[in-house]
Structure formats: structure tokens, C-alpha cells
VMD Tcl script that draws the C-alpha trace (Angstrom):
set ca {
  {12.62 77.09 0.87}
  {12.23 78.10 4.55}
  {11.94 76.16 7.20}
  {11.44 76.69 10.83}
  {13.13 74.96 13.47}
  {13.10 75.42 17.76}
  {16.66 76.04 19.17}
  {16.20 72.05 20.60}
  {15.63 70.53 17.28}
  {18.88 72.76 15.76}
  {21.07 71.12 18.73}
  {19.92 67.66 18.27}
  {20.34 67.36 14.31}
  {23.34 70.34 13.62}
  {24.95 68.18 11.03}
  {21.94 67.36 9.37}
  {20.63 70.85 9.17}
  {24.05 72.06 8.13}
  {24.30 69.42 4.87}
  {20.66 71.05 4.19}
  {21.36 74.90 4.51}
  {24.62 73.87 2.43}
  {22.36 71.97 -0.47}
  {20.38 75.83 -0.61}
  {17.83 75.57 2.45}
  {17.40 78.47 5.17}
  {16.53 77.97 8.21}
  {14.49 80.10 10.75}
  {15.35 79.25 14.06}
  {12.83 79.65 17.06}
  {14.26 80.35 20.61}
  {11.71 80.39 23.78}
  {8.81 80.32 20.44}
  {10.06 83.62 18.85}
  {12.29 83.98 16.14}
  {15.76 84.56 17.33}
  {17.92 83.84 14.24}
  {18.34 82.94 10.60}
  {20.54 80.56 8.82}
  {21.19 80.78 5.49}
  {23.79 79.31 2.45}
  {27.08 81.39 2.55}
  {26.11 82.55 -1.09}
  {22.75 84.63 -0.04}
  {24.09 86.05 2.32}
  {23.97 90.08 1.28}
  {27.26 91.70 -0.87}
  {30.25 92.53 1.48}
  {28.53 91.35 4.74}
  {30.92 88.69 5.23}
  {34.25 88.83 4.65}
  {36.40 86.04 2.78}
  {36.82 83.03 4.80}
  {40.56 83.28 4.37}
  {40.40 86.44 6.15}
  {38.52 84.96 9.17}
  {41.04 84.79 12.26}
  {39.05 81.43 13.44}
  {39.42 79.65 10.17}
  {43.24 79.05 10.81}
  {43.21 79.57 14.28}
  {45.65 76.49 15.78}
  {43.61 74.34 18.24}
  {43.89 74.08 21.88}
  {43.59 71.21 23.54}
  {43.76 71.05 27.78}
  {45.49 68.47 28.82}
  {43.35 66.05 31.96}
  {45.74 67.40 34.40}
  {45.28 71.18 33.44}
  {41.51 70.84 33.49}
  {41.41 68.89 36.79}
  {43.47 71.71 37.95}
  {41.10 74.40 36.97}
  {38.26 72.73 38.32}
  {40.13 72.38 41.61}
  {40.71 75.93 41.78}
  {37.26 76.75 41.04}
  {36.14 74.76 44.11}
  {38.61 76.82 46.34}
  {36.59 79.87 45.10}
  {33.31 78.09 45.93}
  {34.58 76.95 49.28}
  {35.41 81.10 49.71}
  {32.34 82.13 49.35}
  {32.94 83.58 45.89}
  {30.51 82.55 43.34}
  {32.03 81.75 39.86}
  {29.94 81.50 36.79}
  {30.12 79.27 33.97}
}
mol new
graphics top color blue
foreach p $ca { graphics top sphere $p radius 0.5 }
foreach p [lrange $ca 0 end-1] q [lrange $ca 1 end] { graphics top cylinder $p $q radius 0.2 }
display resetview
């Protein structure tokens, strides 16, 4: 079955749309009304366009974690650039 879902109502309910595409639903997602995207179960997804999970670089990638100092250190720097005149971008 396919449904069709705004970018807003993908954000708010993720996990719930997630346990659905994972039961055999696909999902057609709208962005600014127009579709921008599909999601669909792993297992339709056509032969050889994804490769095996194991081989995915982000599946076992160790996970970083900024410690409050670091972060309130970057943020500090990016305020010297603002104070500069630079403009930084998100």
C-alpha cells in the first residue's frame, strides 16, 4: 500500500512510520506539496541497488560524542567569527 505523507508529518511520527515501512508499507513523502522522496521496505528495493548492510561504513561506524566543554568551545569560537564580521553557516 502507498501512502503519502508531508515532510512535517515524517518528522513528527519517524518511529512510527519506520515500524510501518518495516511491516511492508511505502511511503511517498511530500516536501513544499511535491513529491520529493520515497520510502520503501529494504526488500523492494531494486536487485544490487543497495549494497549489504555489513558493507555500509555507517553501520559500524564508532560513535562520537562531544563532550559540554568541547561544544561550548566551538560555539565560542563561532561567536568570535560573528563578532569579525564573518558569517558562518549552520
Amino acid at each position: 500500500m502507498d501512502r503519502t505523507i508531508n515532510a512535517k508529518q515524517l518528522r513528527a511520527s519517524l518511529p512510527e512510520t519506520v515500524r510501518r515501512v518495516r511491516r511492508g508499507e511505502r511511503f511517498t513523502v511530500l516536501y513544499r506539496s511535491r513529491p520529493a522522496f520515497r520510502i520503501v521496505p529494504v526488500d523492494e528495493a531494486p536487485d544490487g541497488s543497495l549494497p549489504p548492510l555489513a558493507e555500509d561504513p555507517q553501520v559500524n561506524a564508532p560513535v562520537v560524542v562531544m563532550k559540554e566543554r568541547r561544544i561550548r568551545a566551538a560555539l565560542t569560537s563561532d561567536r568570535h567569527f560573528v563578532q569579525a564580521g564573518v558569517q558562518t553557516f549552520p
